[in-house]
NUBA-374170 format. One record per atom (N, C-alpha, C, O, CB): x, y, z; residue in one letter. Coordinates in steps of 0.1 Angstrom, whole numbers, padded with zeros to 4 digits, always signed. Glycine has a CB too. Layout:
BEGIN
XYZA;...
END
This chain:
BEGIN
+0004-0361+0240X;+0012-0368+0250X;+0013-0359+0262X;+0014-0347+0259X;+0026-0371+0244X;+0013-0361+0278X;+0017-0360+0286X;+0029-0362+0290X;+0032-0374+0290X;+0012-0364+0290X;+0040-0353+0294X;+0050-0362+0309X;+0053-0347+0318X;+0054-0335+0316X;+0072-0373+0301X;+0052-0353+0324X;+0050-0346+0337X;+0042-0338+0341X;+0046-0329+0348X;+0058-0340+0339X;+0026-0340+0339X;+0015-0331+0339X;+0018-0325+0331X;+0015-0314+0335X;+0012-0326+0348X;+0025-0325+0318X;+0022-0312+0311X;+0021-0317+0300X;+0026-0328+0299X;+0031-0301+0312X;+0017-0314+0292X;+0014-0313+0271X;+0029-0316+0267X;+0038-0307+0269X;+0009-0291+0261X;+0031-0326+0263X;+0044-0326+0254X;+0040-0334+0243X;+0033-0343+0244X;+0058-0332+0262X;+0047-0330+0229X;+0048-0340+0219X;+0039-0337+0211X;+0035-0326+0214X;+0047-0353+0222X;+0032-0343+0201X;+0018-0341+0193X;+0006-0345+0200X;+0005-0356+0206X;+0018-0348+0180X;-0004-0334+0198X;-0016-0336+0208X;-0025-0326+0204X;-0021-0315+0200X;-0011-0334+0222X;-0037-0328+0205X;-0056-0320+0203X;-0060-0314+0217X;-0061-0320+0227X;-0072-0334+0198X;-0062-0302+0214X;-0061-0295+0227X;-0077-0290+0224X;-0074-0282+0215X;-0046-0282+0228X;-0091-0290+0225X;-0102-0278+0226X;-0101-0268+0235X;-0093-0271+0244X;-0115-0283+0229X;-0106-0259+0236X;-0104-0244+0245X;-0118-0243+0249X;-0127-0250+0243X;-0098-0228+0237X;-0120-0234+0260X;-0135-0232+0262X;-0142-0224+0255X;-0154-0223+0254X;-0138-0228+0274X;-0132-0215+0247X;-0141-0205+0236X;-0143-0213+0224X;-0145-0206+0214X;-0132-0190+0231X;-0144-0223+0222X;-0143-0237+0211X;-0135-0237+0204X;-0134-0247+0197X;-0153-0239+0201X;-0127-0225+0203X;-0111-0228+0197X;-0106-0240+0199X;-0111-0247+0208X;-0100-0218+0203X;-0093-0247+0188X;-0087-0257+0191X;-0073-0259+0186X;-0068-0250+0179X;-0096-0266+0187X;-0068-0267+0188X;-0050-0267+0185X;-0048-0281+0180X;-0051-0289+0188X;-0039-0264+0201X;-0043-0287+0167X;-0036-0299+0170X;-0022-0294+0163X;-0019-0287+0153X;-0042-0314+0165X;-0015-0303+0174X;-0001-0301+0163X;+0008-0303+0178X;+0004-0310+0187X;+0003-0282+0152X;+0020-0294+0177X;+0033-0300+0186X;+0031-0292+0196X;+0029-0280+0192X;+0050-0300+0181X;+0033-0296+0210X;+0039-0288+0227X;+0050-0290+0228X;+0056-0299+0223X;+0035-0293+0240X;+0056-0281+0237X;+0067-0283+0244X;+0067-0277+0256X;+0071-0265+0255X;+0076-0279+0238X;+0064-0282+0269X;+0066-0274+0282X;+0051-0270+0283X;+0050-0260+0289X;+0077-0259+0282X;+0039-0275+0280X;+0024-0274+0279X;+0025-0262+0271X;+0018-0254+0276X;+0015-0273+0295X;+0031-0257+0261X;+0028-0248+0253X;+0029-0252+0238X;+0035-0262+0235X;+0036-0237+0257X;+0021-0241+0226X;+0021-0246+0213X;+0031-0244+0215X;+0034-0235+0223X;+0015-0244+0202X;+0039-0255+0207X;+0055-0251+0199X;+0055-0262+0191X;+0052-0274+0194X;+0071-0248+0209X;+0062-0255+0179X;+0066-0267+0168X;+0051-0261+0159X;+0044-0251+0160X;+0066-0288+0175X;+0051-0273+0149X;+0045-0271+0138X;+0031-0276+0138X;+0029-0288+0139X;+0052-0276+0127X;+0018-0263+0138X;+0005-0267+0145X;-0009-0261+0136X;-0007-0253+0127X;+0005-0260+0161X;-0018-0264+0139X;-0030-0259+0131X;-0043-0250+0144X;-0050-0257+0150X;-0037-0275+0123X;-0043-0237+0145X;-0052-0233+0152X;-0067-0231+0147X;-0066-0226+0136X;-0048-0223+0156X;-0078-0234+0151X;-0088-0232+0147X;-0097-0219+0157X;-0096-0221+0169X;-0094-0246+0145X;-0104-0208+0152X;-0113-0200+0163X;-0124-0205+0161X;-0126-0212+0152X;-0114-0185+0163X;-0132-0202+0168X;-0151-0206+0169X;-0156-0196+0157X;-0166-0200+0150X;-0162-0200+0187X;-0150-0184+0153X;-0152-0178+0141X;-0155-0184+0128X;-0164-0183+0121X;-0144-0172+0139X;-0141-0192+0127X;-0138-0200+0112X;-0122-0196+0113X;-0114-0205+0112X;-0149-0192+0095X;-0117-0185+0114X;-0103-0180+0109X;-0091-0196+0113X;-0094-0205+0122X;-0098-0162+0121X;-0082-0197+0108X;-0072-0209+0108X;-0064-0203+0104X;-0064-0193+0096X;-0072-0221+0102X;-0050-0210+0113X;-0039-0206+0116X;-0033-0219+0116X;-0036-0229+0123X;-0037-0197+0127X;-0020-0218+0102X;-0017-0233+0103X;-0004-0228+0096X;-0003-0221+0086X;-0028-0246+0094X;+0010-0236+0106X;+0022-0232+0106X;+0029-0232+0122X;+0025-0240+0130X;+0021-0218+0099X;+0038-0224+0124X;+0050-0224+0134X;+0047-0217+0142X;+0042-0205+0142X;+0063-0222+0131X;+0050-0225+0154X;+0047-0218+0172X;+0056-0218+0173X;+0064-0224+0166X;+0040-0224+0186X;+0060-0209+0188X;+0069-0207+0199X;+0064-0206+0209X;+0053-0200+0209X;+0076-0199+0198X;+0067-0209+0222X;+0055-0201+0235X;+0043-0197+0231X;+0039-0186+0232X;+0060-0185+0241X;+0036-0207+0225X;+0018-0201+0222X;+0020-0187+0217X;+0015-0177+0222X;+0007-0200+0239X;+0027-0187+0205X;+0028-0174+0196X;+0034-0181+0184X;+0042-0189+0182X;+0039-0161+0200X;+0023-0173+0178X;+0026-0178+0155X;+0042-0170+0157X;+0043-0158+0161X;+0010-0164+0135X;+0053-0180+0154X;+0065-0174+0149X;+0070-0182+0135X;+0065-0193+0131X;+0076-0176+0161X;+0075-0179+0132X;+0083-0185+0117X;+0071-0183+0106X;+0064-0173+0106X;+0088-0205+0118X;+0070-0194+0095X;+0062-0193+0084X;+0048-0195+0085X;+0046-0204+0094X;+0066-0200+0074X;+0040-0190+0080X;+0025-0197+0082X;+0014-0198+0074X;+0017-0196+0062X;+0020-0191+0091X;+0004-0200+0076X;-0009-0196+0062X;-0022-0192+0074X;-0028-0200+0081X;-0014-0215+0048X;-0023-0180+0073X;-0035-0173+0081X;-0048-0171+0072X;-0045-0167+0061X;-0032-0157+0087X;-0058-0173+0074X;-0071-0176+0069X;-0081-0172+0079X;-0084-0179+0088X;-0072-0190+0066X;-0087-0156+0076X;-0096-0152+0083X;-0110-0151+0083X;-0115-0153+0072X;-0094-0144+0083X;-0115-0150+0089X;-0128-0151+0090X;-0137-0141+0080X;-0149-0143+0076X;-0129-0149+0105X;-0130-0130+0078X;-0136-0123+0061X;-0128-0126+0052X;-0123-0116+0048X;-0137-0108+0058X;-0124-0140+0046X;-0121-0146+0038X;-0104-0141+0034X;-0097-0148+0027X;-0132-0145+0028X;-0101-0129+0040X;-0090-0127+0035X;-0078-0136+0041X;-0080-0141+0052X;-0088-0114+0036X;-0069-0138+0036X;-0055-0149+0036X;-0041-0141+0033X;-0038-0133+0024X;-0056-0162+0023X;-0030-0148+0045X;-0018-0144+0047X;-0010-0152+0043X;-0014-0163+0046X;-0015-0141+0057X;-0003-0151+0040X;+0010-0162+0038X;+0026-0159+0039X;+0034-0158+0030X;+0009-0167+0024X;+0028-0159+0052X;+0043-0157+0050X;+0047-0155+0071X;+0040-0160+0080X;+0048-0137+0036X;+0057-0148+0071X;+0061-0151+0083X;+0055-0141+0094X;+0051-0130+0092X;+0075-0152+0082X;+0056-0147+0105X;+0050-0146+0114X;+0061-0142+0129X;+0072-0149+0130X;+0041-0157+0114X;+0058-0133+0137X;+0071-0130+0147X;+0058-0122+0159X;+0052-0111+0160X;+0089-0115+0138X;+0059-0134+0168X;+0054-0132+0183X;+0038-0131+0182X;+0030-0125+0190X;+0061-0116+0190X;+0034-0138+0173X;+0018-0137+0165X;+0015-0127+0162X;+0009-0121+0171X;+0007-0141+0172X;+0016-0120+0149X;+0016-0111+0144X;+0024-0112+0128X;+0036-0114+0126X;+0020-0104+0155X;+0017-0111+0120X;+0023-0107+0104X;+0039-0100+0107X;+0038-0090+0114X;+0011-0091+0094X;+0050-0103+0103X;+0063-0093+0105X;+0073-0102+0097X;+0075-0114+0100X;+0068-0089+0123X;+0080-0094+0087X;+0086-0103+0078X;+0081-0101+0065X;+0075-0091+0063X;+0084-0117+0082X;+0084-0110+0055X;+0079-0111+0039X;+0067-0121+0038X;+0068-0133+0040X;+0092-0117+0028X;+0057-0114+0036X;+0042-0124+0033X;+0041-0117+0023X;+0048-0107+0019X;+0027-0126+0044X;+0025-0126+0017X;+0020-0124+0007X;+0001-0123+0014X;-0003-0134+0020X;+0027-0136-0004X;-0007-0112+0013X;-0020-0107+0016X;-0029-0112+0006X;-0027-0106-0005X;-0020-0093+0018X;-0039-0124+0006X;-0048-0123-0007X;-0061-0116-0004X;-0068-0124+0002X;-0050-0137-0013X;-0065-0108-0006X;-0076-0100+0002X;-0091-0108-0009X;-0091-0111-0021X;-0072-0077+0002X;-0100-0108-0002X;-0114-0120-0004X;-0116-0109-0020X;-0115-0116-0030X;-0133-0121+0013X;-0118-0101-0021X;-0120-0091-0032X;-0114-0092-0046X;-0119-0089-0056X;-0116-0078-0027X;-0098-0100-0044X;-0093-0108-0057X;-0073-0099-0055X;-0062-0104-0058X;-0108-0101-0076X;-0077-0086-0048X;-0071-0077-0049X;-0056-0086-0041X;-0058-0095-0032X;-0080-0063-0043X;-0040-0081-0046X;-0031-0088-0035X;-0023-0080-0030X;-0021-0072-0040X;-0024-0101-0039X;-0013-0076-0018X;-0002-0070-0016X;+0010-0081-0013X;+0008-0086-0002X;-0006-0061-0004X;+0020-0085-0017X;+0029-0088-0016X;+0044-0080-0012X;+0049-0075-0021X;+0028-0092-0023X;+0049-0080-0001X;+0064-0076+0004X;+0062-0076+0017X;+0055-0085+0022X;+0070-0063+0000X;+0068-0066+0028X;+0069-0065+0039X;+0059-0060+0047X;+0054-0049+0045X;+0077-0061+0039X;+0057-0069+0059X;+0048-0064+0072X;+0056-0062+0085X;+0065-0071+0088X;+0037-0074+0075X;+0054-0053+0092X;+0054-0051+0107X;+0042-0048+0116X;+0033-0039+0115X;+0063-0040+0109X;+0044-0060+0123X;+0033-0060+0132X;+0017-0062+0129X;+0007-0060+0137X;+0034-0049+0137X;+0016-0067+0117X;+0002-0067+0113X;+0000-0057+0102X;-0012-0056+0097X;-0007-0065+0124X;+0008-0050+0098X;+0009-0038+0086X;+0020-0043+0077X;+0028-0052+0079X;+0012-0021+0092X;+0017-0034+0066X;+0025-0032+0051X;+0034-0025+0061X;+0030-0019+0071X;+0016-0022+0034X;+0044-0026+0058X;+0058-0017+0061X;+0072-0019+0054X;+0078-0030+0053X;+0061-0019+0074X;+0075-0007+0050X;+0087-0016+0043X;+0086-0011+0029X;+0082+0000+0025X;+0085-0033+0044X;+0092-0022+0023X;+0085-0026+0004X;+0077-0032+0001X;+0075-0043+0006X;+0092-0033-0004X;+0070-0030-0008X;+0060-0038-0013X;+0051-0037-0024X;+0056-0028-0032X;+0053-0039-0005X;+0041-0042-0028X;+0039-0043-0039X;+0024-0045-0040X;+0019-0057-0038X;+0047-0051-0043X;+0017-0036-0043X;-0004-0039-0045X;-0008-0038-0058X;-0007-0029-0067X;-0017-0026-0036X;-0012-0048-0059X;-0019-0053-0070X;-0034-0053-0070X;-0039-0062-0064X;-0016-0066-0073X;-0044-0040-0077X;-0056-0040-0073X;-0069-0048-0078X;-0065-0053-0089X;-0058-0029-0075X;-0077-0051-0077X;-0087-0064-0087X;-0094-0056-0097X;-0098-0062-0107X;-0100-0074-0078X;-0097-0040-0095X;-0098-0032-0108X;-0088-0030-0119X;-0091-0026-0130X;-0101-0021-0105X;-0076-0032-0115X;-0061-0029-0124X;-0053-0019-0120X;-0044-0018-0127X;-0063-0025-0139X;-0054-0009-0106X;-0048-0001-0103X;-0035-0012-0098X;-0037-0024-0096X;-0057+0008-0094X;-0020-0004-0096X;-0008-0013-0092X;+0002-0002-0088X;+0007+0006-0095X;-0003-0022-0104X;+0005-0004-0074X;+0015+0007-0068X;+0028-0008-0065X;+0025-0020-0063X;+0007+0018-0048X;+0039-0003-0066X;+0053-0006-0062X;+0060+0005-0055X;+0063+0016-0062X;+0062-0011-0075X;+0063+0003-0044X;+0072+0010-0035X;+0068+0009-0020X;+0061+0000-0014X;+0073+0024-0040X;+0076+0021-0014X;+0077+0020-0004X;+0063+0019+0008X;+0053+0021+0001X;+0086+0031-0004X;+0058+0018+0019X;+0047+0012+0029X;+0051+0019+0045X;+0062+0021+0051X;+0048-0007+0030X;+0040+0021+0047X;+0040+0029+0063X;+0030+0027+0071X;+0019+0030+0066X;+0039+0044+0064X;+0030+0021+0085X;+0019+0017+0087X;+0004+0015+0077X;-0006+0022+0079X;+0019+0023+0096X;+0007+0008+0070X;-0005+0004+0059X;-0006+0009+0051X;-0015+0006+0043X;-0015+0003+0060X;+0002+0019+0049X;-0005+0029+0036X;+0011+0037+0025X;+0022+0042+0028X;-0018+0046+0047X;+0006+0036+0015X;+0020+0043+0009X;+0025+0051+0011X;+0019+0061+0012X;+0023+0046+0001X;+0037+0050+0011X;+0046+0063+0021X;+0061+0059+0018X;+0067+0049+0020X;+0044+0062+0041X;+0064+0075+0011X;+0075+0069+0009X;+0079+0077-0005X;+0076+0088-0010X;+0073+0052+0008X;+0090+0064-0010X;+0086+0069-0027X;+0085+0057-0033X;+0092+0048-0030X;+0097+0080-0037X;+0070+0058-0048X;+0068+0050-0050X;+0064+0049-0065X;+0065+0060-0071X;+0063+0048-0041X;+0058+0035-0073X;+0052+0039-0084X;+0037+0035-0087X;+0034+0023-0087X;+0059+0035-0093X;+0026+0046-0089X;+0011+0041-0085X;+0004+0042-0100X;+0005+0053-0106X;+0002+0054-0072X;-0001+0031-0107X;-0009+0031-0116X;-0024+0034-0115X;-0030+0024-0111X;-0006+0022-0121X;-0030+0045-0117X;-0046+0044-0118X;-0053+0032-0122X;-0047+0023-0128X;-0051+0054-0127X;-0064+0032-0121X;-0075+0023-0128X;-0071+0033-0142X;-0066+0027-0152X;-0095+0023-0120X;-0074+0044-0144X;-0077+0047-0162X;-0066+0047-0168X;-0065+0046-0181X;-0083+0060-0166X;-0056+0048-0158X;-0046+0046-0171X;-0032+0052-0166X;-0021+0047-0167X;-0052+0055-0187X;-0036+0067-0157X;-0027+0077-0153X;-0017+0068-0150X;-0019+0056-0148X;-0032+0087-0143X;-0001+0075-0147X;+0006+0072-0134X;+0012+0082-0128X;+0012+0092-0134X;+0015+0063-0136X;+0017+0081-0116X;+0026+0086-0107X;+0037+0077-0102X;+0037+0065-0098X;+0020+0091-0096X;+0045+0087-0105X;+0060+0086-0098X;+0068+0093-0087X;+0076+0100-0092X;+0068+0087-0107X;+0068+0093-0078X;+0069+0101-0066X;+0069+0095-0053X;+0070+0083-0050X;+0059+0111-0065X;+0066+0109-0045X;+0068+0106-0031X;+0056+0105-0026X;+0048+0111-0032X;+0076+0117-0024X;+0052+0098-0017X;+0037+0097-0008X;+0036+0100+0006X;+0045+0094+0012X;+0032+0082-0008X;+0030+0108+0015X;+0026+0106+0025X;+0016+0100+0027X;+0006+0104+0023X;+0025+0115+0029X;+0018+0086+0038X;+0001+0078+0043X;-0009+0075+0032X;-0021+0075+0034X;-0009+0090+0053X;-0004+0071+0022X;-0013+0070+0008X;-0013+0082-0001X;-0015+0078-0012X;-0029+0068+0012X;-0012+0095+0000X;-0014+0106-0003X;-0006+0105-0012X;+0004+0098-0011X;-0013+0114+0006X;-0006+0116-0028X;+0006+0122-0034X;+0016+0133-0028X;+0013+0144-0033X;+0001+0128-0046X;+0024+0133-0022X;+0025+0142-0015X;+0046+0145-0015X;+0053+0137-0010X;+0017+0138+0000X;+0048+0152-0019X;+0065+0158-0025X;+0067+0161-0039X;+0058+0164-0047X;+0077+0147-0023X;+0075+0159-0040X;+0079+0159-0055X;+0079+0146-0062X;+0084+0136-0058X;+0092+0164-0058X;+0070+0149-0077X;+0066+0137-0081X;+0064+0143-0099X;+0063+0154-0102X;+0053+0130-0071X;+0062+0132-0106X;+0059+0131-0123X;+0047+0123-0120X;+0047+0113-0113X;+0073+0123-0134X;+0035+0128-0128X;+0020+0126-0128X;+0017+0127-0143X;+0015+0137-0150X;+0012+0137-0120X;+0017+0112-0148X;+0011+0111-0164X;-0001+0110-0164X;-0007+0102-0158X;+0014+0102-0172X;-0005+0119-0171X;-0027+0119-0177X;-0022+0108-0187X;-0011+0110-0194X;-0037+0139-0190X;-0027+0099-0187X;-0033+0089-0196X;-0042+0082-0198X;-0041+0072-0192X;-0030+0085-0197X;-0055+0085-0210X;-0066+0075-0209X;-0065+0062-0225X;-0063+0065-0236X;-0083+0086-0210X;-0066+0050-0218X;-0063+0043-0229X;-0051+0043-0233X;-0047+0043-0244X;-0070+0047-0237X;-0043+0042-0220X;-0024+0044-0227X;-0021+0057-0237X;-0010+0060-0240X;-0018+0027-0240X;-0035+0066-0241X;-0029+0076-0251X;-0025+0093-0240X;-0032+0100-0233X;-0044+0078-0266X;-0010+0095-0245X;-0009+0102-0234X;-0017+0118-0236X;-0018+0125-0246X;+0007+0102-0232X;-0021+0120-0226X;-0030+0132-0226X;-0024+0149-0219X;-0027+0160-0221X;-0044+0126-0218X;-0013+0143-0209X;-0006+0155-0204X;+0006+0149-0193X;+0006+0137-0190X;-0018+0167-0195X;+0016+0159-0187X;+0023+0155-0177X;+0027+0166-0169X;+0029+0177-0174X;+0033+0147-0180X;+0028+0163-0157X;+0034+0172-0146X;+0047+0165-0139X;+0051+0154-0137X;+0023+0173-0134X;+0050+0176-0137X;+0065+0175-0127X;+0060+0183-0117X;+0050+0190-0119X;+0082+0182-0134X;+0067+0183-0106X;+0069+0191-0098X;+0061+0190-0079X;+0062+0180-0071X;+0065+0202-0107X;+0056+0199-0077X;+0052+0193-0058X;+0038+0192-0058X;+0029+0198-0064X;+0056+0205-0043X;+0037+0183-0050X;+0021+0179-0049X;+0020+0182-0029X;+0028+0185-0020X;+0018+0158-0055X;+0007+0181-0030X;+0002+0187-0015X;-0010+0176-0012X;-0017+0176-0022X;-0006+0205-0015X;-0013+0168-0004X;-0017+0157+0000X;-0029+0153-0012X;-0041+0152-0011X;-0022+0159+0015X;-0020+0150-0024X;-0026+0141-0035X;-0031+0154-0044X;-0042+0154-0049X;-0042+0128-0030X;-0025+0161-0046X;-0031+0174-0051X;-0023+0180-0058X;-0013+0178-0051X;-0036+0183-0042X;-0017+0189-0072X;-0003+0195-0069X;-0003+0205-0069X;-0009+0212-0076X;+0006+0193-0075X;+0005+0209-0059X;+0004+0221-0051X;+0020+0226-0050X;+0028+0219-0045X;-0005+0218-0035X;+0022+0239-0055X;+0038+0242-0053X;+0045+0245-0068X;+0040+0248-0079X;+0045+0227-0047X;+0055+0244-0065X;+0062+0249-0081X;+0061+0235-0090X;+0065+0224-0087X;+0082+0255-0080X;+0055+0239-0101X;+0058+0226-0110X;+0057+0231-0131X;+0057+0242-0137X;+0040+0212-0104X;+0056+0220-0135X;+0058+0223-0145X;+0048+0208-0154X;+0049+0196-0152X;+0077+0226-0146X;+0039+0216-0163X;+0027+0209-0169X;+0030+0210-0186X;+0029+0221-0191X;+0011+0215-0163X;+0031+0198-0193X;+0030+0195-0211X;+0018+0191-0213X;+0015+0180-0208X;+0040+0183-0219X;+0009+0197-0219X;-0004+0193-0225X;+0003+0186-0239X;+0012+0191-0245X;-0015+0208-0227X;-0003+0177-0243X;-0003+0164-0251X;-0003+0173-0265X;+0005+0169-0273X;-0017+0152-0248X;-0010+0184-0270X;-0009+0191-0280X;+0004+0203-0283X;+0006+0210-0293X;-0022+0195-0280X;+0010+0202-0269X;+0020+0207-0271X;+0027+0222-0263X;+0039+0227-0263X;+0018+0207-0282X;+0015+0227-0256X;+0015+0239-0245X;+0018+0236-0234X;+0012+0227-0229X;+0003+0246-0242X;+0030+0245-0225X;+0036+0242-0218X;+0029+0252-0207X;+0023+0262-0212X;+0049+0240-0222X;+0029+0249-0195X;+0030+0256-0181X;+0044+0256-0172X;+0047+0245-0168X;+0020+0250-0171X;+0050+0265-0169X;+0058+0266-0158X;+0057+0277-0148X;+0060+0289-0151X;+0069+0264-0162X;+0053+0272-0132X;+0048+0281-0124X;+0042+0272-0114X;+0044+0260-0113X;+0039+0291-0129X;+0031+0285-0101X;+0025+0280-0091X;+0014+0275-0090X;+0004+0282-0090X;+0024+0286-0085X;+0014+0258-0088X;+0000+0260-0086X;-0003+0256-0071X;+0006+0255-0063X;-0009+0252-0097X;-0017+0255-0068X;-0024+0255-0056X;-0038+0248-0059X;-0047+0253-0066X;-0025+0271-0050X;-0037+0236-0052X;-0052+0224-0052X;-0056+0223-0066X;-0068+0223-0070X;-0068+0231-0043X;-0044+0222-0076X;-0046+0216-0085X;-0048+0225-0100X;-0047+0221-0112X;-0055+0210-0081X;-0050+0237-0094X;-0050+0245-0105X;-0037+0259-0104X;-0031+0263-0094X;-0067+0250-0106X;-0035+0263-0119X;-0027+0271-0117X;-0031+0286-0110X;-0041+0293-0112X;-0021+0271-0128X;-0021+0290-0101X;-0023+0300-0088X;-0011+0302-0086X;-0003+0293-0082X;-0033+0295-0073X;-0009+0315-0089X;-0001+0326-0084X;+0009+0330-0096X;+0003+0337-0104X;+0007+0322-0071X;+0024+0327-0098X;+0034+0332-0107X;+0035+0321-0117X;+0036+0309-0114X;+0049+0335-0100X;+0033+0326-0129X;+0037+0314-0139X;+0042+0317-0153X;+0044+0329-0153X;+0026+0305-0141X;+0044+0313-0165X;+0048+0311-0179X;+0043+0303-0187X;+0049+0293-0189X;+0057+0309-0179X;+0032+0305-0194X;+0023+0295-0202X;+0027+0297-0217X;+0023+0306-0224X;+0007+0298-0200X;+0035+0288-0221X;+0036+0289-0233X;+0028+0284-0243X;+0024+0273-0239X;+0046+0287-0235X;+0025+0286-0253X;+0015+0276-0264X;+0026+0273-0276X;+0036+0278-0280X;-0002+0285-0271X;+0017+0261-0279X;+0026+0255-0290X;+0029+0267-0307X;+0039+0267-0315X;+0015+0237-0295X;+0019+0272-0309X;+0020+0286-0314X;+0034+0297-0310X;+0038+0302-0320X;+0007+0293-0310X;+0037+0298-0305X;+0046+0301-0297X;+0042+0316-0290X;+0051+0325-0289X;+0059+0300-0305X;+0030+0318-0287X;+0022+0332-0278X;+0028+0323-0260X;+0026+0312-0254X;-0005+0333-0283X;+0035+0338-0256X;+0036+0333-0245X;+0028+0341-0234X;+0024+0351-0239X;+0049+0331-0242X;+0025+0339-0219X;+0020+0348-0212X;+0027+0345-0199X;+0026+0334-0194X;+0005+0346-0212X;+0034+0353-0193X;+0040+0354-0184X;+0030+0364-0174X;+0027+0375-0175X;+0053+0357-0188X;+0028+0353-0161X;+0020+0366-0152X;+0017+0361-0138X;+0024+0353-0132X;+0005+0372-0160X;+0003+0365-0134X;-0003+0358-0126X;-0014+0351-0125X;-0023+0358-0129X;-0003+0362-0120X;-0017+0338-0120X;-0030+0332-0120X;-0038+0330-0107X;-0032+0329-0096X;-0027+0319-0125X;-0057+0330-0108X;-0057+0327-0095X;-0069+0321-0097X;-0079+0325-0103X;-0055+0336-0084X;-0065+0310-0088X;-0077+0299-0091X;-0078+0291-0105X;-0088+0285-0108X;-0093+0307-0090X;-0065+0289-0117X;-0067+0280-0131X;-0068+0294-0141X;-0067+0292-0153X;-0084+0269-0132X;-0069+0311-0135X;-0073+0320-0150X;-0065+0327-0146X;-0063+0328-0134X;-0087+0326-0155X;-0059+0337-0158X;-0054+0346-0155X;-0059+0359-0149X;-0068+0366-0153X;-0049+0347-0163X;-0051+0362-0138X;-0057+0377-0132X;-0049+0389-0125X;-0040+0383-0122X;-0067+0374-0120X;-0047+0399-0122X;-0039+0405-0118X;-0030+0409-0130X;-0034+0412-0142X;-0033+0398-0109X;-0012+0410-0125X;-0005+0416-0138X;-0005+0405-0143X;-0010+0396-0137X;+0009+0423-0138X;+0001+0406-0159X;+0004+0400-0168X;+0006+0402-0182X;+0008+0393-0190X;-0002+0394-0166X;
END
């Protein structure tokens, strides 16, 4: 519809880039409830304001991946749901086109994190299941293991070891404290994963070694 030279009402709009619009104007602009098409393939079908996705929507991209949820000034912001073409899904909060917030990834190999999001990536504190089995419970920088955190070895649900203590960008690095599954304990420094520097290794025998490590062996006093 027209009135007053301008787009009002329900109406099919083509663009010169072959994009197209049907759905509601107001003031020659989308608003109201509309379907965008690009010359790509991607569709956008849901709520305008001023020729901007606002309110709820269903986005459908051109690499198959799909959005579902709300939308603020065209842009993902709010509670959607991500189905990524791979099988894989993130569900909870976006800002601006990112995970932010809370949320929740579900991987299409079986990996599964719940918690906190930072510009796209985990951050925060959170809980991350491996593909083999492991988990973590902790803090994350940007995806990273990174603060204080509990790290279960597990293959096949059968538990194989656990850590407490600080990790260094997915690594653990810092004072912590490690139970091997047979029953020998560590408490001390480690550094990129292995034990380094001051520590207390007890074995399930009950032989203890109190000393120093460097690089995973003992060296120095002890």
């Amino acid at each position: 519809d027209m009135r007053n030279g301008k787009r009002e009402g329900w109406g099919i709009c083509a663009f010169k880039d072959r994009s197209y619009y049907e759905g509601e104007w107001v003031a020659d602009q989308m608003d109201g409830k509309g379907i965008y098409v690009k010359s790509d393939g991607s569709r956008f079908e849901g709520y305008w304001q001023a020729n901007l996705q606002n309110g709820f929507g269903r986005l459908t991209l051109a690499n198959g991946d799909v959005y579902e949820g709300d939308f603020r000034d065209g842009k993902m912001d709010g509670y959607g749901t991500y189905f990524y073409k791979n099988g894989s899904i993130y569900d909870g909060e976006f800002v601006e086109d990112e995970a932010h917030g809370l949320g929740t990834f579900k991987g299409v190999n079986g990996e599964f994190y719940q918690g906190e999001w930072q510009v796209d990536k985990m951050h925060g504190v959170g809980v991350y299941r491996f593909v083999g089995g492991a988990k973590y419970r902790g803090e994350w920088k940007y995806g990273r293991m990174d603060g204080y955190g509990v790290y279960e070895n597990l293959e096949r649900d059968a538990f194989m070891g656990k850590f407490e203590g600080q990790f260094l960008d997915g690594k653990m690095d810092g004072l912590g404290l490690y139970y091997w599954s047979e029953g020998d304990m560590y408490m001390g420094e480690y550094a990129q994963d292995r034990r380094h520097g001051t520590g207390i290794y007890t074995s399930v025998k009950g032989a203890v070694y109190k000393g120093e490590y460097y690089h995973g062996e003992r060296a120095g006093w002890g």
